[in-house]
N, C-alpha and C positions, 0 to 999 in steps of 0.2 A: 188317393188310392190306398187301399188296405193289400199291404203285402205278407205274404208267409214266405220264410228262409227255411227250407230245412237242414239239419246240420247240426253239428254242434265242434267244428273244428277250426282252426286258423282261415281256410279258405273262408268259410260263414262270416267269421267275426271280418275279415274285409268286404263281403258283400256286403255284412250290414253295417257299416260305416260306410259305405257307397251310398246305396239306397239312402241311409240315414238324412244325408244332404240334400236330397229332391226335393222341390217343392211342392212335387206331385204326391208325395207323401203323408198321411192323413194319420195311419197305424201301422206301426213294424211288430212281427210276430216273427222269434226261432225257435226252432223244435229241433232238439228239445236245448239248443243255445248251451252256453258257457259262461264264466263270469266278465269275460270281455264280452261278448254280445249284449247280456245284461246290461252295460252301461249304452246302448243306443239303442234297445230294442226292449219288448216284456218277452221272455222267456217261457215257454210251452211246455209240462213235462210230457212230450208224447217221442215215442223211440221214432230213429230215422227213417226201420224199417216195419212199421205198425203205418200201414198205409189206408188201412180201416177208418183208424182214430185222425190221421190226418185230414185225410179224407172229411172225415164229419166236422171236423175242427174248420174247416174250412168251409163249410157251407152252414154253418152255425154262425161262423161270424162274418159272412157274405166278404169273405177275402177276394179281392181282385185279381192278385197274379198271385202264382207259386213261385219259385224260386227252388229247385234243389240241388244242395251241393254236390253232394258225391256222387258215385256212379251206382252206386247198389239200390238204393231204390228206385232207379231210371231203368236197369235192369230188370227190377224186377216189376215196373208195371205203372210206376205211381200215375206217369205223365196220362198213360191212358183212364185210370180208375176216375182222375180229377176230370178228364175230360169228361167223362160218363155222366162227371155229376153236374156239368156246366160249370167248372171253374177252369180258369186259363192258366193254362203250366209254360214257365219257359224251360224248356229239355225237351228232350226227344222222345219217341212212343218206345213201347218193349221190342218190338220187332228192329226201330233203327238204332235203338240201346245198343245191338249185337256188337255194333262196332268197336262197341269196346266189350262186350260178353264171352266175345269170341276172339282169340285171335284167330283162326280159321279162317271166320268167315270175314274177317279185315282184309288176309290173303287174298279171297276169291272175289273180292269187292274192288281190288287192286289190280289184278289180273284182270276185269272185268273193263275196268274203269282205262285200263294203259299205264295206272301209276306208276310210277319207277320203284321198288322196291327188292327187298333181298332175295333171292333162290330159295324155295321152302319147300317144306313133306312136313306131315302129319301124321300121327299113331296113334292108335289105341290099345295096341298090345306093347309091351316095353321089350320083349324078345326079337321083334321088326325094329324097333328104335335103335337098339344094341347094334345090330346089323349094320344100319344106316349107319352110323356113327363110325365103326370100322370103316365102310367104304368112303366117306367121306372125309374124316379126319378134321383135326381142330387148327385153327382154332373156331370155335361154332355156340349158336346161342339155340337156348334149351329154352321154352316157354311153355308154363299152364295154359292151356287155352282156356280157361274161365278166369275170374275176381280173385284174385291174391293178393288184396291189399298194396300192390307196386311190389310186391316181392316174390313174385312167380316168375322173374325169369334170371338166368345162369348165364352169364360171357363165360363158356369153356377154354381156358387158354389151351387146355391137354386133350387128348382121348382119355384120358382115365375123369378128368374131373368132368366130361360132358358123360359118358357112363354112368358116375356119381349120382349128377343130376337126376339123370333117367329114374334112377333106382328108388332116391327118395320123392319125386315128385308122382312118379307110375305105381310102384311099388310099397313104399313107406305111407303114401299119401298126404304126404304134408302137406300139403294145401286143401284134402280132402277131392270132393268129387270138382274141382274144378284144374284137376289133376287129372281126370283123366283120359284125356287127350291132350298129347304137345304137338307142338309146332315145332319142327325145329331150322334155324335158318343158316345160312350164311351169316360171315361176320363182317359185317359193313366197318368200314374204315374211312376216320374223317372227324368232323367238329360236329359233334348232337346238338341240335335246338328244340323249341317248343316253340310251333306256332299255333297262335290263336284266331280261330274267326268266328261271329255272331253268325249263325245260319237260320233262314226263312221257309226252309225246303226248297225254295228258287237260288234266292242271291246270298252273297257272301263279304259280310264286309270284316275286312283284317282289325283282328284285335292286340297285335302287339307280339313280339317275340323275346322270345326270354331263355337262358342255358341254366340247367336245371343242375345239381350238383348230387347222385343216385347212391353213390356208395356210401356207408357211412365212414372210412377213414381216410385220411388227410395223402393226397398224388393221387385220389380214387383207387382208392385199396378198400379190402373186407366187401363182405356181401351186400348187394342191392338192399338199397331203405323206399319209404317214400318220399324222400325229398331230404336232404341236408341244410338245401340253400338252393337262392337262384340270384340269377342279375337279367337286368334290362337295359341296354339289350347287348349283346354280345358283339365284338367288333365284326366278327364273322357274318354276321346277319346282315349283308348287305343289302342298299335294295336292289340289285338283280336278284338273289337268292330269295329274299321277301317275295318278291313277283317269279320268279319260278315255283316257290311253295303254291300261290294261291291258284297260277295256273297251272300246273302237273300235278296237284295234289288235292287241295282241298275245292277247286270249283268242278274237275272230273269226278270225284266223289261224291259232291251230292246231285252231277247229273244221273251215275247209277241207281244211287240209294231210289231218285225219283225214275226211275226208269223203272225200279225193280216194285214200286208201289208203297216205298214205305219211304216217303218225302223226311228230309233229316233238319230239325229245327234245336236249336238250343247252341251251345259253346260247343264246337267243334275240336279237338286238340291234338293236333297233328307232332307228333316225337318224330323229327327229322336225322337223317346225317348228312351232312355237307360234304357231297365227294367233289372231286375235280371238275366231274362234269355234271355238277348241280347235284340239290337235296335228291334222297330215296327216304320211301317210309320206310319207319319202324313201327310204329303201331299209333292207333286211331285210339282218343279217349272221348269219351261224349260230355265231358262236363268240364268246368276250368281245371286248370290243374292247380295243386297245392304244394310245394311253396309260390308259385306262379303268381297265383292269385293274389296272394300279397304283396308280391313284387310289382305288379304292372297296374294295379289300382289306383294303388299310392302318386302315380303319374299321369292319371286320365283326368283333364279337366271335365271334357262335358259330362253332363247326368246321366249317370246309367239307365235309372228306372225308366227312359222314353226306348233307350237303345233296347233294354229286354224287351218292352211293350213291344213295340214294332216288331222284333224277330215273331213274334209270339203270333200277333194281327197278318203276318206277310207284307208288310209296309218297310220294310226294313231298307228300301232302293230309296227314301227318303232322307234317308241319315246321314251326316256328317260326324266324325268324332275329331275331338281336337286333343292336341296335349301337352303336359309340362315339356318345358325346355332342360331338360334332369334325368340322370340314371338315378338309378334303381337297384338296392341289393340287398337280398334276405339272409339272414342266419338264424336256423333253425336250433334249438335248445333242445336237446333229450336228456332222455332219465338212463343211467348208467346202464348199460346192458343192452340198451337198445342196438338192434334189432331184433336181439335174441330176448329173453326173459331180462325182463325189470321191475322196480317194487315202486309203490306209489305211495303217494301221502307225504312226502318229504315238503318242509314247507321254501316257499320263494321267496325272498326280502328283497327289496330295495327294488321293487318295482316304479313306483312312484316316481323316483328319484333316475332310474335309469331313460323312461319315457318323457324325461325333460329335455330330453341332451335334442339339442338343434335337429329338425330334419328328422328326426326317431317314431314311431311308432312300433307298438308289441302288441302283434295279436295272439291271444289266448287259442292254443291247438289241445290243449288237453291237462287243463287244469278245474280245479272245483274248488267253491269257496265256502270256508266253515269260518268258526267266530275267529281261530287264531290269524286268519288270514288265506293267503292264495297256498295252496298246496297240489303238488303233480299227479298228476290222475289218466297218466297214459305215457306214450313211449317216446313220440316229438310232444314238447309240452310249449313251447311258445315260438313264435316267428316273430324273429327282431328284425324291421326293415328298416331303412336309412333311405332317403334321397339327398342328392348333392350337385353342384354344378357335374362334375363327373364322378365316376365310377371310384376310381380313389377314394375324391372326400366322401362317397355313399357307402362304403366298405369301411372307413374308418371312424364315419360318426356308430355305424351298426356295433362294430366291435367295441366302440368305448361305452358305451351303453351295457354292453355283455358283460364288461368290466367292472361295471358299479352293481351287477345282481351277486346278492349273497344265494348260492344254492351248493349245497355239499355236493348232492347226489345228478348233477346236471351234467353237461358236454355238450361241446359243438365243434365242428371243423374250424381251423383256423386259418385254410386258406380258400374260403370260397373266392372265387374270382380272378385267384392269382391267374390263369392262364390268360383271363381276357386282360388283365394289367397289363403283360407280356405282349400280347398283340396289337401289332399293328393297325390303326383303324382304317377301312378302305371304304370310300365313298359312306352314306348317310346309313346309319341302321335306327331312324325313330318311327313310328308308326305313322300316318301321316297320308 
């Protein structure tokens, strides 16, 4: 099979060293790729979101399957244009994209559906918002209802800082027109996870759960990032909660999506909170998530590329997936400043020599390679992940690896996972 990735960040370079493996595999193509993609893949210069050139890129080299990573070109169309041309996309069309385009219409997909999720209102004037805010009080979360990079939304601990929000996200526009309607909810209280499932637009097979680490500073302090870190899987994810995600959550949602006409196929990515009396959504993403993707690859024995095909075909009630006997844990590497303004080009050493350390891989999230070597060329620049008999040795092979990188201008949290160290393990949480 001839496949196209498209992408060019950490999640990518784990698909394609997935994919890489298959024997079903003939030629890997990323667009427009990274210099870790590069070593398993030839690299495309065509942008994530030039769906045109992809588009032809792909029916020029009779590509099999698509593959794309993030959520902005799924929003904005691609799955459908490739369909248009007779090439097979695994993701979803722009109409079932919404469900992460929107948080809105996640809401009314939720409500629709019976999910369990948080109390919500919507605005589009920020004078109504203000309003709401006073009569309901904090503590409360503020969300863009459109694409904000994983940084559109505010945990208000005060009335004054969800005001704030209002101001700059309604007002200021910082996130631009994807700003201009929020959501704002209740504050859900409990343990956050990420569950994953392949979807068919029928069936639903579980892809693994994993607790994602949002803020960038260390006890989850400072403002929302796209990802810090993750691990695999969280002692909390038991499987009761596993099988209550997939039935209260992710198999009632894609009986609406097919209900309402627009059948939901691709990676499904359900941001859970673990209350007393089981998971409530937080929001629906349409594509893997990132650091996720790193973290839960690295632990799937069987071959991806039949599992895409299949979702892709609707065959997907045929599969089995198996998996390492192993956690799983990611630390993510940024460029100083991050997630506010950062400068690039700094260079990285001792990569070589870090990705030796037992159990390690380091995928490339935002780096570019010139003659002197690897240099940072974005805000998360590399995912260190580790696997280990447990969660420990896969937290501490990661971090010893982080250890041996020379980078001036870098950062990472130093306690991803501490909280699931702390926890007590209750019944199985492997995929399975």
């Amino acid at each position: 099979m001839r496949v196209l990735i498209i992408g060019s960040g950490g999640r990518e370079h784990a698909l394609a060293v997935a994919i890489a493996r298959s024997p079903l595999l003939t030629k890997l193509y990323v667009a427009p790729g990274n210099p870790g993609t590069a070593e398993v893949a030839e690299n495309v210069a065509i942008r994530t979101m030039d769906i045109p050139g992809l588009v032809a890129f792909a029916v020029a080299e009779k590509i099999d399957l698509v593959i794309p990573g993030p959520e902005a070109p799924l929003v904005a169309g691609v799955a459908d244009a490739l369909a248009a041309a007779g090439i097979a996309c695994f993701g979803p069309s722009k109409a079932a994209a919404e469900l992460e385009g929107s948080k809105k219409f996640t809401k009314e997909i939720a409500d629709g559906a019976g999910i369990p999720t948080a109390a919500w209102a919507s605005f589009t004037h920020a004078e109504e918002a203000h309003e709401y805010i006073e009569a309901v009080g904090a503590p409360i979360v503020i969300k863009a209802d459109g694409l904000a990079a994983g940084k559109g939304v505010v945990v208000a601990a005060t009335v004054e800082e969800a005001h704030a929000a209002i101001t700059e996200i309604m007002e200021d526009k910082v996130h631009g027109a994807a700003g201009a309607l929020v959501v704002i909810e209740e504050c859900l209280v409990g343990e956050e996870i990420s569950v994953f499932a392949v979807c068919d637009g029928e069936d639903a097979l579980y892809f693994g759960t994993a607790a994602d680490h949002k803020r960038v500073g260390e006890n989850d302090t400072g403002p929302n990032t796209g990802g810090m870190g993750a691990i695999f899987a969280p002692p909390w994810a038991t499987d009761e909660v596993v099988e209550q995600s997939m039935e209260r959550v992710i198999r009632p949602a894609l009986r609406e999506m097919a209900r309402r006409g627009t059948p939901f196929r691709g990676f499904l990515f359900a941001g859970l909170m673990v209350e007393e009396d089981g998971p409530k959504l937080i929001e629906f993403n349409v594509r893997f998530g990132d650091p996720e993707c790193e973290t839960i690859l690295p632990v799937l024995a069987s071959d991806l590329l039949p599992v895409l095909l299949a979702a892709t075909n609707g065959t997907l009630n045929t599969v089995k997936l198996e998996w390492l006997a192993q956690k799983s844990a990611t630390v993510v590497m940024c460029a100083k400043g991050y997630p506010g303004p950062y400068a690039t080009g700094s260079e990285i050493y001792g990569l070589e020599e870090a990705g030796q350390v037992e159990g390690v891989k380091i995928f490339h999230a935002g780096t570019m390679a010139e003659q002197a070597g690897i240099l940072a060329n974005g805000g998360r620049v590399l995912a260190v992940n580790a696997v280990g008999e447990d969660l420990r040795e896969a937290l501490a092979r990661a971090y010893a690896a982080i250890d041996m990188l020379d980078w001036e201008d870098g950062f990472c949290r130093r306690d991803i996972g501490k909280r699931a160290l702390w926890a007590e393990p209750v019944g199985g949480n492997r995929p399975g």
